[in-house]
N, C-alpha and C positions, 0 to 999 in steps of 0.2 A: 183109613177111613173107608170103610163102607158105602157103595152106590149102588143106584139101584140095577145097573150093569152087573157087577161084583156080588151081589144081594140077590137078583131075582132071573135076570137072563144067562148070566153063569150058568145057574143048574136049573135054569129049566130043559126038559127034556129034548126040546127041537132046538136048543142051541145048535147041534150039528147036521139038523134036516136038511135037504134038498128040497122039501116042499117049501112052496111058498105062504108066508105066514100074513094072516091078514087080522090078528088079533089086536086089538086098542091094549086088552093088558100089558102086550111087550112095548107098549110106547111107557115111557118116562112119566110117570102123574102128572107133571105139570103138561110136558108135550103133548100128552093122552088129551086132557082139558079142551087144549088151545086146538087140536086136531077137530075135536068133536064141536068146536065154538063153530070152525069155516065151516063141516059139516050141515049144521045149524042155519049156518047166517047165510050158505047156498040155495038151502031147501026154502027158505023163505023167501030168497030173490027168485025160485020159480028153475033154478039149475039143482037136476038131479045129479050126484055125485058118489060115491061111495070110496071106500078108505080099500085100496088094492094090496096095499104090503106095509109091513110094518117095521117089523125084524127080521132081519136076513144073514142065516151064516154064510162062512166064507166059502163053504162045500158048495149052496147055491150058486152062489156068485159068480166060483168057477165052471161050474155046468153053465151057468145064463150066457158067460164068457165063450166057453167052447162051441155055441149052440148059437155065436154072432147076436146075442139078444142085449148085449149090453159090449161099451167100449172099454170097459175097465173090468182089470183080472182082480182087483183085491177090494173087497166090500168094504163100505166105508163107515157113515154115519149111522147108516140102516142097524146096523150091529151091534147099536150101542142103545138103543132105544130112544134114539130121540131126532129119527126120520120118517118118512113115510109119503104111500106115494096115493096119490086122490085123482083117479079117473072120473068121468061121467058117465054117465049111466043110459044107452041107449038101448031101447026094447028090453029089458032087463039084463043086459051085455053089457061089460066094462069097453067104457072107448075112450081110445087116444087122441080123438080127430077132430079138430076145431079149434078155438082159442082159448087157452086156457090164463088171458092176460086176468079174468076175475078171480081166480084163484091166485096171483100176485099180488091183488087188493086186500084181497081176504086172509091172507098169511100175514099182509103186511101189519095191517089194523089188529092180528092177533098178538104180534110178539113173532114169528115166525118167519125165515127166510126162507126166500121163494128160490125153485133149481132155474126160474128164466131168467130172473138176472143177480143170484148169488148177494144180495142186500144190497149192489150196488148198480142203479138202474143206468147212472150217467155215464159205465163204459160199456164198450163192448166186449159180450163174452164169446170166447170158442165154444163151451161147451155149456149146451141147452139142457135143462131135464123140466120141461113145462109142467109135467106132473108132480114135479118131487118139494117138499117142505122137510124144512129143518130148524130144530132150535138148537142151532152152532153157528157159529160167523167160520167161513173157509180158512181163515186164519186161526182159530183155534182148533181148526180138525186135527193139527202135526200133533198139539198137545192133549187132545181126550186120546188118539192111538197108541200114543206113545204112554198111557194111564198115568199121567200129570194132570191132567184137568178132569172133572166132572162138573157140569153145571149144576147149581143148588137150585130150588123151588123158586128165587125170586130173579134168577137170572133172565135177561132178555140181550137177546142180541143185537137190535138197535138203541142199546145202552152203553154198547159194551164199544167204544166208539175209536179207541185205538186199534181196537180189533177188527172191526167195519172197516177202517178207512186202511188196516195193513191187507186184507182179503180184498178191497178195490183197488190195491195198487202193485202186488206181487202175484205171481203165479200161483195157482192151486199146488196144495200138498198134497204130494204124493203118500200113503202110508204105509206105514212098515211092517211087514208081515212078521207074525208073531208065532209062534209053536200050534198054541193050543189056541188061539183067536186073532184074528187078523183086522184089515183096514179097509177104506179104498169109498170109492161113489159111483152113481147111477150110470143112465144110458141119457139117450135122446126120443127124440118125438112118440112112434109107438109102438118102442120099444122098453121093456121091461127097466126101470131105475132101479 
């Protein structure tokens, strides 16, 4: 089965860049959608925001890594097209700095889990990424790395409810690094996700 991983970020050219990629096309159609929805529905509450990274290979990942910009060596959701990280936007500057609890609201109202509290707001997380949104529940990350799962156009992850409730109640997965494309997730505060 063909996705759009397998289909469109496979061979596109910057699969194995070091830059960072800030293109909506390497998000997931539906992600893409729901990304440019909070986009939308921030600019109209009067919060300027802008879409900072989209798809990320693993070659970035480990320079972000080696360069202290990020806590994890192996790229995770970013990689698959269907993460992405949304700063705000001061003096025409991307910035990390303030609260970014409305972009929790705004993910959440989309279909989309938030990096502050990983779909599950009632525990406490270790690990913060205020900037970062994804359509995956942490419980499904082991099986999109492992290429067992892709989410279809109608998937949402506050549907997906065994999944939700096994990512609020067991540790995050780690991913497993692969030959030719790899795993893994963001950073913290204002620091590169």
């Amino acid at each position: 089965m063909e996705t759009f991983y397998t289909g469109v970020i496979a061979h596109d050219p910057r699969f194995a860049s070091v830059a960072r990629v800030a293109d909506p096309s390497l998000l997931e159609p539906t992600t893409r959608q729901l990304v440019e929805s909070i986009v939308s529905a921030a600019h109209q509450i009067g919060i300027e925001i802008m879409i900072y990274e989209t798809y990320r290979s693993q070659n970035r990942q480990q320079e972000l890594f080696n360069h202290g910009a990020t806590k994890l060596r192996t790229v995770g959701v970013h990689h698959y097209g269907l993460a992405c990280d949304i700063v705000r936007v001061v003096s025409g500057e991307p910035s990390w700095k303030g609260d970014f609890s409305f972009l929790g609201h705004l993910a959440q109202s989309c279909g989309l889990i938030w990096g502050g509290d990983w779909g599950a707001s009632n525990i406490k997380h270790s690990f913060i990424d205020s900037v970062h949104v994804q359509r995956c529940t942490v419980a499904r990350q082991g099986d999109l790395f492992a290429g067992k799962w892709y989410p279809d156009e109608t998937y949402n992850p506050y549907d997906d409810t065994q999944h939700l409730f096994a990512a609020a109640t067991a540790p995050a997965v780690k991913p497993v690094a692969k030959a030719a494309a790899s795993s893994g997730e963001s950073s913290t505060s204002n620091k590169v996700s």
